[in-house]
N, C-alpha and C positions, 0 to 999 in steps of 0.2 A: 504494500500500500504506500501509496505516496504520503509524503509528510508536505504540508500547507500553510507557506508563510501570508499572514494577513498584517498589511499596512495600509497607509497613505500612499495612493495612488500616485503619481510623480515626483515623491520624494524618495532621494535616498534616504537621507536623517537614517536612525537609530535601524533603520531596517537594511539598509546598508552592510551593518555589520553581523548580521545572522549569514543575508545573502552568499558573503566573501565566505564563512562558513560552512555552510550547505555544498558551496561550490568545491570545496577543500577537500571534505571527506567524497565527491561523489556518488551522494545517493540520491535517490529518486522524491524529485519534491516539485510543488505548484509553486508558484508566486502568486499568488490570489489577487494582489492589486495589478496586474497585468493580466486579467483574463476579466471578459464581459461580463458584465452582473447577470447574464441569463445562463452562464456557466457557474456563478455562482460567487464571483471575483468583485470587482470594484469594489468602491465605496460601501452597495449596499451589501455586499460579503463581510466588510470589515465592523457595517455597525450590526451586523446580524450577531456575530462573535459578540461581540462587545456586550450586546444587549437581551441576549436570550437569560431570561429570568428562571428559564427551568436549568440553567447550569450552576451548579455546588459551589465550584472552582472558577468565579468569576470574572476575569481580567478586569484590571481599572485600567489600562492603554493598550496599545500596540506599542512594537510590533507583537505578535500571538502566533505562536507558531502549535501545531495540531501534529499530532504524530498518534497515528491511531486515537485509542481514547483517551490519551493525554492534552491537556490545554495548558501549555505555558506561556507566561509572558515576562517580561523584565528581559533587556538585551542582555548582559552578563547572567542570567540564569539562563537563558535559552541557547545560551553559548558555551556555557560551559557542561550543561546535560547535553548536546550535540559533541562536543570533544569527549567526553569522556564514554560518550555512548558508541561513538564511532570511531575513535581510535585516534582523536586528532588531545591528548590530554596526557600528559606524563602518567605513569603506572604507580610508582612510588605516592605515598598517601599526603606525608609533607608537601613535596613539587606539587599534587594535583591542589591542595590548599592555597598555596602561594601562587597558580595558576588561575586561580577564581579569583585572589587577593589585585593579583595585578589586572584584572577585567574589571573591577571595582573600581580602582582608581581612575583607568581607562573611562569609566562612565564618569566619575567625577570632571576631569580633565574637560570630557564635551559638553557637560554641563556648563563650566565654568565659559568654554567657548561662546556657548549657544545665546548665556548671558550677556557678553559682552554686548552684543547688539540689540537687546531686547532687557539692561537691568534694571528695570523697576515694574516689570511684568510682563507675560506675552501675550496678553488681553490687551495691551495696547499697540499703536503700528509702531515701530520704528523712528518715525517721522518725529512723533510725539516725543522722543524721549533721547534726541540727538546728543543735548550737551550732557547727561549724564552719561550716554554711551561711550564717547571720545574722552571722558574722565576713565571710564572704567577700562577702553581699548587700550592704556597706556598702562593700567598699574597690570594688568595681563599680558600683555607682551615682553613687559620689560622686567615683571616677577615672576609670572606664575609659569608663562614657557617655559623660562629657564627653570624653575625650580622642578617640575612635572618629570620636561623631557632628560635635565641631570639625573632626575631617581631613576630612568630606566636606562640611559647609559651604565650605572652604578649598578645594575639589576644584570645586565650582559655581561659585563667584567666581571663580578664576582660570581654567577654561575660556573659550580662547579665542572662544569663537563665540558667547559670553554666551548659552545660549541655556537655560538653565534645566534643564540634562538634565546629569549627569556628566561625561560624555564626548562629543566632539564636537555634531553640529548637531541631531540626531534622540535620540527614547526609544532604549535601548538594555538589553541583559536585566543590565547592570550598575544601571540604575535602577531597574529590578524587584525586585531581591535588596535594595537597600536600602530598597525601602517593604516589604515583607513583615518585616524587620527591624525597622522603626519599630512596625509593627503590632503587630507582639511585644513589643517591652519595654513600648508601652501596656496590653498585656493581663497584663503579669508584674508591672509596676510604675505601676499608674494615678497612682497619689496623689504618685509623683516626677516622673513623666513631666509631667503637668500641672504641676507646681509649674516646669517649665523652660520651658513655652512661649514663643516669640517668643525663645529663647537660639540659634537658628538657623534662622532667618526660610527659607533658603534650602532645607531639609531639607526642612520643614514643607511649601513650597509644591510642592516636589515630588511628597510624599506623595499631596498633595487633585490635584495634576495630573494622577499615574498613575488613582485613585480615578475621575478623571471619564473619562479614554479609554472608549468606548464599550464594546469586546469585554471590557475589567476589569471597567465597570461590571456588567456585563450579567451575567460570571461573580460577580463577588460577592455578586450578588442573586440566586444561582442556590444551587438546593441543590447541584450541584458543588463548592460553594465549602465545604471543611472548617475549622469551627470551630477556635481556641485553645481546647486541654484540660489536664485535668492530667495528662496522658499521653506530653505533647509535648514540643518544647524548652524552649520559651516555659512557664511556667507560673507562675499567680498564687498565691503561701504570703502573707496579710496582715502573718505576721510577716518579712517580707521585705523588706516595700514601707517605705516613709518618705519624706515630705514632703521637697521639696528646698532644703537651705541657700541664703535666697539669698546673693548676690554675683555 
């Protein structure tokens, strides 16, 4: 049986990062916001999940991902029952902890993104809420990138197995969530992002390592692969971005 991701229909946001997962292990799954709502997909597939009152286990968001009679949602839960279910999750019991550990932070990290552009809520537009966003776009690029993306350079160095992946000896969907991450603040913040290159050699190589596995490549160059918009979490305001100080 096929396993059926339900999100928001032309966004990547948070659904994004199951997607990159799904696509990893290989197994057989819907994308449910790219299939007609007479198949059962769109919008009205997603508020159906959302809103069926005879379900026990009842998601508060997407993305929801359906694997038989399973209903989960939360992107680092649905990411990390996918790794460890299908073989993309270190085996040792510690690593598969610090494996979920580091997907947590990962959702913090986009949270804190997401906010940039929307912090004093996202019931308001953008528009409304400019000079507090370019107060907050600064103390984020200029603290909290650095501080994030240091902890997982620090996270690849001290892995014991030196093996160039976060956690233990293989890719795991904890490496996933942090290239989809990186890919984002490039498309929200080019002009900072570039100015830090080679500020963590180990991040970077990871990025171009997921990049080249075949089944990523293959999806990235696939019209599957949903674009950064300004719709999304990630999203590029010019008056946002700014060259990065060095030191």
């Amino acid at each position: 049986m096929s396993m059926e991701l339900y999100y928001w229909p032309g966004l990547p946001g948070r659904g994004e990062y199951v997607r990159l997962v799904l696509v990893a292990i290989d197994a057989p799954w819907r994308d449910m916001a790219r299939l007609a709502e007479r198949q059962g997909g769109g919008m009205d597939g997603l508020l159906r999940v959302l809103g069926d009152e005879r379900e026990p286990f009842a998601p508060f968001a997407c993305p929801v991902l359906k694997d038989g009679d399973l209903l989960i949602a939360q992107t680092p839960l649905i990411c990390a029952y996918l790794g460890e279910t299908y073989g993309l999750a270190p085996a040792d019991e510690a690593e598969r902890l610090f494996a979920r550990q580091i997907a947590l932070t990962t959702a913090d990290l986009v949270n804190e993104a997401h906010d940039v552009h929307h912090p004093l809520g996202s019931w308001d537009y953008y528009e409304d809420q400019k000079p507090e966003a370019a107060r907050r776009a600064a103390g984020f690029r200029d603290q909290r990138i650095p501080k994030f993306l240091g902890w997982y350079e620090q996270v690849l160095t001290r892995n014991p197995a030196a093996s160039g992946w976060l956690v233990g000896a293989g890719l795991s969907y904890a490496d996933l969530g942090l290239f989809q991450t990186v890919l984002g603040l490039r498309y929200a913040f080019p002009n900072h992002m570039a100015g830090l290159a080679g500020h963590w050699p180990g991040v970077e190589a990871l990025v171009d390592r997921v990049a080249a596995l075949p089944r990523i490549a293959a999806y990235l160059d696939s019209d599957r692969r949903l674009a950064f918009n300004q719709d999304g979490i990630f999203r590029h305001y010019p008056e946002l971005d700014a060259p990065a100080v060095p030191g």
